[in-house]
RODRENBA-364206 format. One record per residue: residue number from 1; y, x, z of N, C-alpha, C, CB in turn. Coordinates in steps of 0.05 Angstrom, whole numbers, plus 5000, padded with zeros to 4 digits. Glycine has a CB too. Example, Ala and Ser with C-alpha at 12.3 -4.5 7.8 and 13.67 -1.06 7.14 Angstrom:
BEGIN
ATOM    i   n_v   n_u   n_w  ca_v  ca_u  ca_w   c_v   c_u   c_w  cb_v  cb_u  cb_w
ATOM    1  4886  5264  5156  4910  5246  5156  4934  5264  5156  4911  5226  5181
ATOM    2  4955  5257  5142  4979  5273  5143  5001  5258  5157  4988  5282  5114
This chain:
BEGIN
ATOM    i   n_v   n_u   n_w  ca_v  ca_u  ca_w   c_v   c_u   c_w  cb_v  cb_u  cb_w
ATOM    1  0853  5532  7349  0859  5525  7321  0872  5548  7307  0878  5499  7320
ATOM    2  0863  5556  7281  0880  5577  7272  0902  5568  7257  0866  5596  7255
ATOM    3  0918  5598  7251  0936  5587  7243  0962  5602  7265  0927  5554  7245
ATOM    4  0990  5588  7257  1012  5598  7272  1017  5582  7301  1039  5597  7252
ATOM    5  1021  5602  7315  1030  5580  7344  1068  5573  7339  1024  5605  7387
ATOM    6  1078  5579  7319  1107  5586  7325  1109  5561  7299  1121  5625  7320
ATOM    7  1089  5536  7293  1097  5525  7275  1124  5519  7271  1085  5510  7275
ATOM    8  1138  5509  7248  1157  5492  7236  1172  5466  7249  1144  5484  7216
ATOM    9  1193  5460  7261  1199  5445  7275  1183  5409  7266  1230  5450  7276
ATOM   10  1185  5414  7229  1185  5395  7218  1159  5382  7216  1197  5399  7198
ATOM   11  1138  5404  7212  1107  5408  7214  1094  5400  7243  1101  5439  7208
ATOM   12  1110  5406  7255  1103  5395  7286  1104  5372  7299  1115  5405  7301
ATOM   13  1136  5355  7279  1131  5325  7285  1109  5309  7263  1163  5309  7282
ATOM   14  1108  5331  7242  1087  5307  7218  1054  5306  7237  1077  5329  7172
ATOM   15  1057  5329  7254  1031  5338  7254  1028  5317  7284  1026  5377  7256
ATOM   16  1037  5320  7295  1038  5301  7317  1045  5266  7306  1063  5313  7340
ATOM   17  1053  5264  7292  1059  5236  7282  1025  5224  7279  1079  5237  7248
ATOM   18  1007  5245  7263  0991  5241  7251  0969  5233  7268  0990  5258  7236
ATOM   19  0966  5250  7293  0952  5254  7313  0954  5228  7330  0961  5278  7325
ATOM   20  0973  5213  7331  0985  5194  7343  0978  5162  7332  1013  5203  7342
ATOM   21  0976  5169  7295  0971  5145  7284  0946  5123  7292  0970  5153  7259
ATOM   22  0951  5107  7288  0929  5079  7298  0928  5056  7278  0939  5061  7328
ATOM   23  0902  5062  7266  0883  5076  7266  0892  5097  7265  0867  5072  7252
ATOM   24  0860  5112  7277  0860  5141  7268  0873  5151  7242  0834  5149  7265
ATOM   25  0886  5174  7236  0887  5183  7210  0879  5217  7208  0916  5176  7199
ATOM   26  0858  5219  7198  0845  5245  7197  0868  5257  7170  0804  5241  7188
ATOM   27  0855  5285  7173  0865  5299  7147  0850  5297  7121  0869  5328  7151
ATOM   28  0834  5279  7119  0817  5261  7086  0834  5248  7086  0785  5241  7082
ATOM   29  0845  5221  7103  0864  5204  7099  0889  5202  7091  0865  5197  7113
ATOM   30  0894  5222  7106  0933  5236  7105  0925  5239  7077  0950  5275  7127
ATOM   31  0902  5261  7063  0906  5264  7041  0912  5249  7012  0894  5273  7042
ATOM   32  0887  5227  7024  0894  5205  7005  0919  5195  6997  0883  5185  7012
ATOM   33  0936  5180  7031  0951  5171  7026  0974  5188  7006  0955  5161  7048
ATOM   34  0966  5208  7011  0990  5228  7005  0980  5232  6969  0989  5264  7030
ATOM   35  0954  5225  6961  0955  5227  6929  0966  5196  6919  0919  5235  6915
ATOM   36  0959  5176  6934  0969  5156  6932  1006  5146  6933  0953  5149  6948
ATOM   37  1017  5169  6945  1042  5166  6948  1056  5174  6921  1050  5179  6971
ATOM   38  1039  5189  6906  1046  5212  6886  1052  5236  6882  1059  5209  6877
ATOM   39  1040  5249  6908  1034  5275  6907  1024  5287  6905  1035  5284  6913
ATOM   40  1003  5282  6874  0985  5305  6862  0964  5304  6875  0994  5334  6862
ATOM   41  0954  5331  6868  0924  5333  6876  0935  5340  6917  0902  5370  6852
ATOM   42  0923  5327  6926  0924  5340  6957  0902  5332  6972  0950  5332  6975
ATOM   43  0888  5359  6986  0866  5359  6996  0870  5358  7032  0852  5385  6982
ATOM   44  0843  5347  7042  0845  5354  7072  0848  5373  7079  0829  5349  7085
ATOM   45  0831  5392  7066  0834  5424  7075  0872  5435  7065  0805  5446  7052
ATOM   46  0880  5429  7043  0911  5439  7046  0915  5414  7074  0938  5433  7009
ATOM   47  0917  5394  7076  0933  5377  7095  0931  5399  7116  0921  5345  7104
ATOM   48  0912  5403  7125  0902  5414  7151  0918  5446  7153  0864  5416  7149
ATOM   49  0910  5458  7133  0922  5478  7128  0949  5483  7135  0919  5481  7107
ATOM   50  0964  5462  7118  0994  5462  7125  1008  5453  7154  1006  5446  7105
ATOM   51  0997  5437  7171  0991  5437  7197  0992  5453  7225  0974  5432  7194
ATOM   52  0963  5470  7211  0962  5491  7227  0974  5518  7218  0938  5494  7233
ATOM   53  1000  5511  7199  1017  5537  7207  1001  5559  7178  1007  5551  7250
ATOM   54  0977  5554  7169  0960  5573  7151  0983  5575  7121  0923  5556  7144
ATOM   55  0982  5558  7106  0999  5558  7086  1027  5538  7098  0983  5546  7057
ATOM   56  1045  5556  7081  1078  5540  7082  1074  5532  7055  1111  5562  7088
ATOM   57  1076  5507  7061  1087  5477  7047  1114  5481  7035  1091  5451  7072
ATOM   58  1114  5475  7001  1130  5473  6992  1152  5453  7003  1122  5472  6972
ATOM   59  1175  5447  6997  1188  5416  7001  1177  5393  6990  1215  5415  6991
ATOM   60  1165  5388  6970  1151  5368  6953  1132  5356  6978  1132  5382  6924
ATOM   61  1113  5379  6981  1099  5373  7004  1103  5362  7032  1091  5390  7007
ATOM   62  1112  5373  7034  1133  5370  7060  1137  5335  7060  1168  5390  7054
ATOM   63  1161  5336  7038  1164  5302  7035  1145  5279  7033  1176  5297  7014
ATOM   64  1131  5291  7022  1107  5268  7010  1091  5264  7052  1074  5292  6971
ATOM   65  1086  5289  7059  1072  5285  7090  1088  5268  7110  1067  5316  7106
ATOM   66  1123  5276  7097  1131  5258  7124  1130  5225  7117  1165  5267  7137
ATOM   67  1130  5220  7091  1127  5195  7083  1091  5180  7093  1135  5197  7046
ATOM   68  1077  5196  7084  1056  5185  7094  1050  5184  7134  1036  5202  7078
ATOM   69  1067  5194  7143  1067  5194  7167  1081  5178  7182  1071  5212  7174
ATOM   70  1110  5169  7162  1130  5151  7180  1156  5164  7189  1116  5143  7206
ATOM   71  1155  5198  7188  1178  5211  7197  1200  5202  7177  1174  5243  7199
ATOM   72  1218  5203  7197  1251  5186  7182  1263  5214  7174  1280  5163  7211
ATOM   73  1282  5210  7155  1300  5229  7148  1322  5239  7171  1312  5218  7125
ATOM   74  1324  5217  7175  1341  5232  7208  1323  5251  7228  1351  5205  7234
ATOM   75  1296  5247  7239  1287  5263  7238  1286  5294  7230  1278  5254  7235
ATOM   76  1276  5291  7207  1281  5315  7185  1301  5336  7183  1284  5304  7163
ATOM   77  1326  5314  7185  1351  5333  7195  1347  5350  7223  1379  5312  7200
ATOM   78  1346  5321  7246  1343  5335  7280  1328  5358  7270  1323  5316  7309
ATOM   79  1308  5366  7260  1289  5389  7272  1294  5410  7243  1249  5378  7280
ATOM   80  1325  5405  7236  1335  5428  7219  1331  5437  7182  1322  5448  7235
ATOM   81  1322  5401  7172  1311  5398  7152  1331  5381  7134  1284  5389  7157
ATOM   82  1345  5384  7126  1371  5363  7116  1361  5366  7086  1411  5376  7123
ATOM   83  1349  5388  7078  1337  5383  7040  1312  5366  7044  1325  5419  7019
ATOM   84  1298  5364  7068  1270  5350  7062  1290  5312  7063  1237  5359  7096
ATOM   85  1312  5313  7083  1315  5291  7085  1341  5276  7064  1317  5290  7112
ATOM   86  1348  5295  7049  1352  5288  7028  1336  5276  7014  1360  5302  7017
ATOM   87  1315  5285  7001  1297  5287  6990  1281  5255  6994  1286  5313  6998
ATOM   88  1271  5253  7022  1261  5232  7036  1280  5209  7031  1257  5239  7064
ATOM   89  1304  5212  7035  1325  5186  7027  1328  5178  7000  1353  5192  7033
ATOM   90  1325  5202  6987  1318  5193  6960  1301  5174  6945  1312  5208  6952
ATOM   91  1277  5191  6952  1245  5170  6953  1252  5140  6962  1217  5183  6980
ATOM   92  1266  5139  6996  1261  5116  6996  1277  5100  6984  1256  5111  7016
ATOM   93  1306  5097  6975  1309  5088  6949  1300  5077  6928  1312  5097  6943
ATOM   94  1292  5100  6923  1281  5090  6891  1247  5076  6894  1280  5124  6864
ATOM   95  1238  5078  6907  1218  5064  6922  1225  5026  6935  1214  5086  6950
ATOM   96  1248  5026  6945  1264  5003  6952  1266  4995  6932  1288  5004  6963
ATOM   97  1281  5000  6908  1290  4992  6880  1267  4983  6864  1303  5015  6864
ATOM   98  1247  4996  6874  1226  4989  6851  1205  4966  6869  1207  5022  6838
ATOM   99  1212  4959  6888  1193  4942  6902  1204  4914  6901  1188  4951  6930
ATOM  100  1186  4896  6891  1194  4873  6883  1200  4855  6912  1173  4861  6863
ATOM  101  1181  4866  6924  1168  4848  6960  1203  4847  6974  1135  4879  6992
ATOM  102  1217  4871  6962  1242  4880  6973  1271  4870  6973  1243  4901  6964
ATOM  103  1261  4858  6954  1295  4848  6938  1309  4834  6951  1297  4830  6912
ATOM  104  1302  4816  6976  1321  4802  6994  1326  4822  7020  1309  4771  7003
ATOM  105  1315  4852  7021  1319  4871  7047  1338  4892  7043  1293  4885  7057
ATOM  106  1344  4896  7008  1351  4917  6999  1372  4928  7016  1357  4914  6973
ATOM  107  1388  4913  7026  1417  4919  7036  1412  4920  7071  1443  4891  7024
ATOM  108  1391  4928  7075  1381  4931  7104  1388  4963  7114  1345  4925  7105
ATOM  109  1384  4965  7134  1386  4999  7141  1367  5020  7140  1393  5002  7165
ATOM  110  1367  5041  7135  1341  5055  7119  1325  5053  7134  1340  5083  7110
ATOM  111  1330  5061  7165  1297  5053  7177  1284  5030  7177  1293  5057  7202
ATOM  112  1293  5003  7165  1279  4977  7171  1267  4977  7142  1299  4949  7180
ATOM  113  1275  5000  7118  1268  4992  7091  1246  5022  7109  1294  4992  7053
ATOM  114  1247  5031  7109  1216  5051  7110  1200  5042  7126  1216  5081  7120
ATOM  115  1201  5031  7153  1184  5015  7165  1164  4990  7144  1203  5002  7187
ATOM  116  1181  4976  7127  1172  4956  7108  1159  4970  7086  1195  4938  7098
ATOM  117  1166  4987  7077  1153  5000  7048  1133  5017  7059  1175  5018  7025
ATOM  118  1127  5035  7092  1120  5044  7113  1084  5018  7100  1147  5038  7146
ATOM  119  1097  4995  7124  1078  4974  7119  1069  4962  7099  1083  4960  7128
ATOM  120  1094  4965  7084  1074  4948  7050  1054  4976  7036  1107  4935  7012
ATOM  121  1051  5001  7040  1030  5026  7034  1010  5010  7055  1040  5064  7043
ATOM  122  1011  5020  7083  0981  5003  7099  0963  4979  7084  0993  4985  7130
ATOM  123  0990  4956  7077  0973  4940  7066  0962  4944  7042  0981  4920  7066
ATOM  124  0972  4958  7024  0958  4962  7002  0934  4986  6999  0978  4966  6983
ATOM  125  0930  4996  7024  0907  5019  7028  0884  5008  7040  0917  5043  7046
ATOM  126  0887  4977  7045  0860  4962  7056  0843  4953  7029  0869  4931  7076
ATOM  127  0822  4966  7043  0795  4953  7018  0788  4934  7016  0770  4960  7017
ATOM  128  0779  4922  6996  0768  4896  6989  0786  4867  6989  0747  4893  7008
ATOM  129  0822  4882  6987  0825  4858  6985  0826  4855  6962  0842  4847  6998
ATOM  130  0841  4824  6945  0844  4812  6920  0874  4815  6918  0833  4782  6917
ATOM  131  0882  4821  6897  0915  4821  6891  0929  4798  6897  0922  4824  6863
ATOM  132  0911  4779  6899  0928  4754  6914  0927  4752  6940  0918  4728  6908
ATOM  133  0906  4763  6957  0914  4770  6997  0933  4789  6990  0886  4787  7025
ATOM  134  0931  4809  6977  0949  4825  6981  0984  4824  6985  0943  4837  6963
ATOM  135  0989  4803  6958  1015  4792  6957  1018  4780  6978  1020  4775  6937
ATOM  136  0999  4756  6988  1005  4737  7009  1009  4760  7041  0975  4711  7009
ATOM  137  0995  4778  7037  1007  4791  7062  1027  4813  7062  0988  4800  7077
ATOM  138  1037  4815  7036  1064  4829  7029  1078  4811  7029  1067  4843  7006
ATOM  139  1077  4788  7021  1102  4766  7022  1112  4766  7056  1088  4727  7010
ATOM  140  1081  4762  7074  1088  4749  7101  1102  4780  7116  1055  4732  7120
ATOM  141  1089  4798  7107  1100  4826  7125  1142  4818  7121  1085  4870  7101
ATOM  142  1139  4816  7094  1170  4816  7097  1187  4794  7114  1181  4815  7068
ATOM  143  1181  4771  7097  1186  4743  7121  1185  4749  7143  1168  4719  7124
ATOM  144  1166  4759  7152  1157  4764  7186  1192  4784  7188  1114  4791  7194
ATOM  145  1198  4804  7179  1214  4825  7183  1244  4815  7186  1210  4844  7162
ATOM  146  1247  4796  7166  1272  4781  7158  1274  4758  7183  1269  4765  7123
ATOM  147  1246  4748  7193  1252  4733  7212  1260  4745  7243  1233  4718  7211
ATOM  148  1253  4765  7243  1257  4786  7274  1277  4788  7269  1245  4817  7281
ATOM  149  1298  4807  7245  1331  4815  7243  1345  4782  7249  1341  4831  7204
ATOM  150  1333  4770  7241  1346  4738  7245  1351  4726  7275  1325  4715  7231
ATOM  151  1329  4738  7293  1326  4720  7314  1340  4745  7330  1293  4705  7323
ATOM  152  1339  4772  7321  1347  4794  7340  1382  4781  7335  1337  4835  7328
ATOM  153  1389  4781  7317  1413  4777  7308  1426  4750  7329  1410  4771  7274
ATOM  154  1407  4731  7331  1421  4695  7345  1419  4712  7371  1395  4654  7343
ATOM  155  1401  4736  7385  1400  4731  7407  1429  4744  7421  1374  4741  7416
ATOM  156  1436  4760  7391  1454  4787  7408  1488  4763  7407  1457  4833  7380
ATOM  157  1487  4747  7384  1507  4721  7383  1513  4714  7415  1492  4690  7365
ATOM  158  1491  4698  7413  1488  4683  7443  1492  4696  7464  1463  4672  7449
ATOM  159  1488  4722  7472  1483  4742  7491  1524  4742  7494  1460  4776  7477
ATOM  160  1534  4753  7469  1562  4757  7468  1578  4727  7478  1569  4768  7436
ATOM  161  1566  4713  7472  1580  4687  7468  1584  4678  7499  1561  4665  7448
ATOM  162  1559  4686  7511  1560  4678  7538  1581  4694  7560  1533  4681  7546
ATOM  163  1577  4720  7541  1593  4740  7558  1623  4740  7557  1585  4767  7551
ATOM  164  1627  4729  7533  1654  4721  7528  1670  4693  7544  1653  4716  7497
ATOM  165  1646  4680  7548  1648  4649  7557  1658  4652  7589  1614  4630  7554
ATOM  166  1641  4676  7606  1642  4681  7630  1671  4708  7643  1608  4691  7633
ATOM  167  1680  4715  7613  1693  4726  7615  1725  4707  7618  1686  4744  7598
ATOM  168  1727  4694  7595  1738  4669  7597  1743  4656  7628  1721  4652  7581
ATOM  169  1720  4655  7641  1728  4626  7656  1741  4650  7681  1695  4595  7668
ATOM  170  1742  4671  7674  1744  4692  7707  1778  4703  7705  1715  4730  7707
């Protein structure tokens, strides 16, 4: 592959993130998602490009790839990037704020709001649906989400409760 072998710590997890995604996500796709996210014109050939080390990626760029990939801002920091993950915390913010599907998660922890706004992009990048599947499976993605923190939440109760109970009787 041409290009730099000494890539970018940061380029290396987008680039492997990408490689990893399921479905597939080629560099047409990344691109889309990534004009779809609101980052301008972006082609497979730059995706690819910036990847293999050929052109350095502004920060704009940068951000917009790790969003379409899933990389967290903590991330970003680990591999020495604290302006991309500024940047990234930002987005997801004001992305949170502006998502209606959101308003009962808002006060969640940033990785469960990027995982969800993560998943509400997937669902809205499927073809053929109607704005009404769409809602109905943006409504259930979140429910579904609110109901996991709910049941993760009774189990870790109960878990303590018992441990407290057994601590008690000893």
């Amino acid at each position: 592959m041409p290009g730099r072998t000494d890539l970018p710590k940061e380029i290396q997890l987008i680039r492997e993130r990408r490689g990893r995604a399921v479905p597939r996500m080629s560099h047409k796709r990344a691109a889309e998602m990534a004009e779809q996210l609101g980052g301008g014109s972006f082609s497979a050939s730059t995706w690819g490009k910036i990847e293999s080390g050929e052109y350095d990626a502004p920060i704009d760029r940068i951000v917009i790839m790790a969003m379409v990939v899933g990389a967290t801002a903590d991330e970003m920091e680990e591999r020495g990037r604290p302006d991309v993950a500024v940047l990234l915390r930002e987005e997801l913010r004001r992305r949170v704020e502006a998502e209606p599907a959101l308003a009962d998660v808002r006060e969640t922890p940033e990785a469960i709001q990027q995982l969800v706004i993560r998943g509400l992009d997937e669902l809205r990048a499927i073809p053929g649906l109607t704005k009404e599947q769409r809602q109905v499976l943006e409504r259930n993605l979140v429910a579904s989400v609110k109901q996991n923190i709910a049941t993760q939440i009774d189990q870790i109760r109960t878990a303590l409760s018992r441990s407290q109970d057994a601590s008690a009787r000893q």
